[in-house]
MDTraj code that builds the backbone (N, CA, C; nanometers):
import mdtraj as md
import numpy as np

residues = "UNK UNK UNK UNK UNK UNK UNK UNK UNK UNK UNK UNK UNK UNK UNK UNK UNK UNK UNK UNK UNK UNK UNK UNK UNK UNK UNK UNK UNK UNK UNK UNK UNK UNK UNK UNK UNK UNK UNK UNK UNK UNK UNK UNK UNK UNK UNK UNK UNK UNK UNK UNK UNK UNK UNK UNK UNK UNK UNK UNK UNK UNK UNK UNK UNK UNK UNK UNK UNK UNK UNK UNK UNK UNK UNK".split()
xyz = np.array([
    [8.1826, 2.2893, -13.8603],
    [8.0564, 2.2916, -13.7890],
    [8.0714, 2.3605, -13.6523],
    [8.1651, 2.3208, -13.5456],
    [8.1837, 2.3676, -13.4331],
    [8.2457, 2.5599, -13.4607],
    [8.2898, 2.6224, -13.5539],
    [8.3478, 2.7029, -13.5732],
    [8.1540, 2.8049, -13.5983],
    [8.0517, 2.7218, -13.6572],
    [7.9452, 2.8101, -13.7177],
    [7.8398, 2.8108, -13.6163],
    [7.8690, 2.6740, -13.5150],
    [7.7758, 2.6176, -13.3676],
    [7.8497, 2.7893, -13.2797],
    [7.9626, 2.7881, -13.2884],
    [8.0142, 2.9136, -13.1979],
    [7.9798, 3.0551, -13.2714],
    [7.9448, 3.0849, -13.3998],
    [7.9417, 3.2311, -13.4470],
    [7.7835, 3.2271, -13.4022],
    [7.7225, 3.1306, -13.4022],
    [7.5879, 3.1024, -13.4021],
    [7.5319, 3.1524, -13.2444],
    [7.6205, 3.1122, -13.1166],
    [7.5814, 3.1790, -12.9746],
    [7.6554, 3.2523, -12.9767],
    [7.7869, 3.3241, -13.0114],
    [7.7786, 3.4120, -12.9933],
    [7.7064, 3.5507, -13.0426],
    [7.6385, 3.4996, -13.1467],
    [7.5440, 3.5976, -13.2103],
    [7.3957, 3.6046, -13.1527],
    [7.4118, 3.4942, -13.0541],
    [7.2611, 3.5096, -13.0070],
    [7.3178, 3.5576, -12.8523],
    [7.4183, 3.5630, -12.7746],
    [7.4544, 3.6119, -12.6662],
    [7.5252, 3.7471, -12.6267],
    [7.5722, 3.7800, -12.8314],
    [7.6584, 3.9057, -12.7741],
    [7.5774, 4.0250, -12.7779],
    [7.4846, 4.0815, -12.7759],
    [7.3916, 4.1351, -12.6598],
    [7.3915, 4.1650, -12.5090],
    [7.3995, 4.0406, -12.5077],
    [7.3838, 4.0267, -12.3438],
    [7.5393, 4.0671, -12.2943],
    [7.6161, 3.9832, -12.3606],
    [7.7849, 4.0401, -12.3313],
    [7.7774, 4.1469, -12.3635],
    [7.7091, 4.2674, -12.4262],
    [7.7857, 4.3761, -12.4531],
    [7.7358, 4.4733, -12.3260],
    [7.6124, 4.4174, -12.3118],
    [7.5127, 4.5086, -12.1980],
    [7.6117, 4.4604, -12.0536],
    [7.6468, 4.3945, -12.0639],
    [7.7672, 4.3521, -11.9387],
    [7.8567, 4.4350, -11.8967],
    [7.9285, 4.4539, -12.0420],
    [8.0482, 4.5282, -12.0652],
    [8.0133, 4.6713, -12.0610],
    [7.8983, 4.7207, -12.0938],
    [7.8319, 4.8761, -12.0424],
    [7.8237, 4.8499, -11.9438],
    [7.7180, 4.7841, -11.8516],
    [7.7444, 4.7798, -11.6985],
    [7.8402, 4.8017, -11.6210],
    [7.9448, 4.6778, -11.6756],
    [8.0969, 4.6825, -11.5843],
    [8.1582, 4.8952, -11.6119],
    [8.1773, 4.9168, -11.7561],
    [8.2289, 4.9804, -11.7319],
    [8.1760, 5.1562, -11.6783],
    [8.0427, 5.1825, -11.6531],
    [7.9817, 5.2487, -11.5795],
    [8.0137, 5.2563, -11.4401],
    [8.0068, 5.1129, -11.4200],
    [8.0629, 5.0975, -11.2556],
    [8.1947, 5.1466, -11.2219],
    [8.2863, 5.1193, -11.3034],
    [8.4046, 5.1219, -11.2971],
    [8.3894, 5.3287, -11.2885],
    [8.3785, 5.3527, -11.4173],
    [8.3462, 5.4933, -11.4055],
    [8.3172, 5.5864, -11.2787],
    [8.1778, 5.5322, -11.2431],
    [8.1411, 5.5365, -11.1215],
    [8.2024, 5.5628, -10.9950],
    [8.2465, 5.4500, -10.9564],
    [8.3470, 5.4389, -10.8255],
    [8.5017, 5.5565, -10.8454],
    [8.5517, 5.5362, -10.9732],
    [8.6308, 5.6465, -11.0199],
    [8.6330, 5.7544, -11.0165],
    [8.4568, 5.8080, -11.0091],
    [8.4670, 5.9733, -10.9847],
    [8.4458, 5.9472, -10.8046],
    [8.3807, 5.8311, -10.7599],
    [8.3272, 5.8777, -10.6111],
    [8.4700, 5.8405, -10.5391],
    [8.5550, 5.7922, -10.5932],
    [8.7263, 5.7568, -10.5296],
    [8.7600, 5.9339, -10.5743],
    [8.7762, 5.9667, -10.6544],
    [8.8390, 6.1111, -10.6877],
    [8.7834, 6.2302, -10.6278],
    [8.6362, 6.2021, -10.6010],
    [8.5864, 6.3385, -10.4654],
    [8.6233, 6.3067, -10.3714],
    [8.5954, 6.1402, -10.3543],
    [8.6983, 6.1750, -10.1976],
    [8.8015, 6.2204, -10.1313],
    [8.8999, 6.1758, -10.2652],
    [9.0594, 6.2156, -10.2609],
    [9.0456, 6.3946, -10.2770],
    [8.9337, 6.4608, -10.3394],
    [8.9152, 6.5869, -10.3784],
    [8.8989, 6.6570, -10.1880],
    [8.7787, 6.5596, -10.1452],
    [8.7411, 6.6312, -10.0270],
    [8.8652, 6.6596, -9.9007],
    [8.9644, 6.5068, -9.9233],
    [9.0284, 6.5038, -9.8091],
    [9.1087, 6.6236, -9.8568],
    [9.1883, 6.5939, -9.9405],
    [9.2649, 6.7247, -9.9959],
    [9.2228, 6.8559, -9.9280],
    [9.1184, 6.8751, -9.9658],
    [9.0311, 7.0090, -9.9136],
    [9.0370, 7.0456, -9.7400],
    [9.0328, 6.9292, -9.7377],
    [8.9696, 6.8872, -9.5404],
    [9.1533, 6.9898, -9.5239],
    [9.2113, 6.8978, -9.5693],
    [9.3670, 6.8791, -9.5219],
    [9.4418, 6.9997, -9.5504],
    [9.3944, 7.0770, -9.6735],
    [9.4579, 7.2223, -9.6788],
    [9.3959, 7.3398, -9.6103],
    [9.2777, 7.3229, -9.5577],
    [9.1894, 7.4015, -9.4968],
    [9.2693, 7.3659, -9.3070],
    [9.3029, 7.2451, -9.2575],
    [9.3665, 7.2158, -9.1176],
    [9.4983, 7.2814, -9.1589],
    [9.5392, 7.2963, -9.2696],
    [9.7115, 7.3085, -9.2557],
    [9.6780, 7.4771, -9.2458],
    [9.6298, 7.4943, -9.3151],
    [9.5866, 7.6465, -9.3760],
    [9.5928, 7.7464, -9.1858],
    [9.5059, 7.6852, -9.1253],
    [9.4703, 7.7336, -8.9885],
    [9.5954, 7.7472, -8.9228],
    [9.6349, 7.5807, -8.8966],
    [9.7636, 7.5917, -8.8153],
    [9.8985, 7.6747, -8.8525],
    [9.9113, 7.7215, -8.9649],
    [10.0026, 7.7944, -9.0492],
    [9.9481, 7.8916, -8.9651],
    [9.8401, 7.9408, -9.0064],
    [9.7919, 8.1255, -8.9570],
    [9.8290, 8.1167, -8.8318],
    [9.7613, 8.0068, -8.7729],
    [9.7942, 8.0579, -8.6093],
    [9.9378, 8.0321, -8.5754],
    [10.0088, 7.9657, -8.5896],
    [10.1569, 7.9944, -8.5902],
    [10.2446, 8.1068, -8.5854],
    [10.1672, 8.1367, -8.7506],
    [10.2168, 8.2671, -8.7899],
    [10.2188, 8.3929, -8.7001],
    [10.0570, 8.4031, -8.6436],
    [10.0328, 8.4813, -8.5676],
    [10.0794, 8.4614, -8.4226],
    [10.1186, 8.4135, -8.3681],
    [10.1888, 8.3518, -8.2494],
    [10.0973, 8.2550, -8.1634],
    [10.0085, 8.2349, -8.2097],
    [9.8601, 8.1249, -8.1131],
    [9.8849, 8.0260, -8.1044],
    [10.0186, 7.9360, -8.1657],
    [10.0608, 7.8294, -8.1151],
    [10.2111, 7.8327, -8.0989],
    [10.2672, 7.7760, -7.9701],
    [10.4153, 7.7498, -7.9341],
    [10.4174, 7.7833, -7.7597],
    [10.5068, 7.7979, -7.7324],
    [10.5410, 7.8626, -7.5979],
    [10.4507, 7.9638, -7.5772],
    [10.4578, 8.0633, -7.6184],
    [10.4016, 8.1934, -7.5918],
    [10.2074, 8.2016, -7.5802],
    [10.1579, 8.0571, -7.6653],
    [10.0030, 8.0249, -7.6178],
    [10.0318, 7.9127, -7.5648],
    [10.0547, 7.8683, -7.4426],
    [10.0768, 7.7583, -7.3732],
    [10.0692, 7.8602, -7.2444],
    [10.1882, 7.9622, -7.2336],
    [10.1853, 8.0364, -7.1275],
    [10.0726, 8.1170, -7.0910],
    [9.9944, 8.1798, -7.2171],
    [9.8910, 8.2772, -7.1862],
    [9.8008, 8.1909, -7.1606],
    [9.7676, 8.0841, -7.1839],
    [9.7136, 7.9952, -7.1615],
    [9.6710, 7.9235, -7.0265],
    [9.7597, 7.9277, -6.9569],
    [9.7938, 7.8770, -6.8317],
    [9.7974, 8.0257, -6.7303],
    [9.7924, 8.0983, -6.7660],
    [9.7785, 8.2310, -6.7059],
    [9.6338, 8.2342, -6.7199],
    [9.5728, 8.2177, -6.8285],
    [9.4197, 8.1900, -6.8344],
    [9.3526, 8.1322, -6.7367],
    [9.4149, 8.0429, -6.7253],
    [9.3508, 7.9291, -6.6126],
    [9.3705, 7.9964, -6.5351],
    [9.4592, 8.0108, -6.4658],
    [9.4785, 8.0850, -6.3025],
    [9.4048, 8.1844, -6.2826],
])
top = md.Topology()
chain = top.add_chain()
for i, resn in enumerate(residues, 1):
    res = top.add_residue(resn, chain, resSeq=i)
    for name in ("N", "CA", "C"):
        top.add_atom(name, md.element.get_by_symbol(name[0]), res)
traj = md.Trajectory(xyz[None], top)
């Protein structure tokens, strides 16, 4: 009896559990892509700052040599 009392709600509830289990895992989905653009954007942010400071390096706009012209600027 208790084995046909249980096939009995869960047949009248698993509906509702399944619409749960779509919910949950939408959400989950969800937050998964808006966690992965973020990680996409910083990435972006972060190779675009490295990207600069490389060039200007490269080109001599940061170290000694723009510190001095720099200060010659001022004066």
């Amino acid at each position: 009896m208790k084995r046909l009392y249980a096939r009995l709600v869960l047949w009248l509830i698993g509906p509702a559990l399944e619409d749960i289990e779509r919910r949950m895992v939408e959400r989950v989905e969800r937050e998964a892509v808006m966690r992965a653009d973020g990680d996409m954007a910083l990435r972006s942010r972060f190779d675009s700052i490295y990207w600069r400071i490389t060039t200007d390096r490269d080109q001599g706009a940061i170290g000694p040599s723009f510190v001095q012209a720099r200060k010659r600027s001022d004066a």
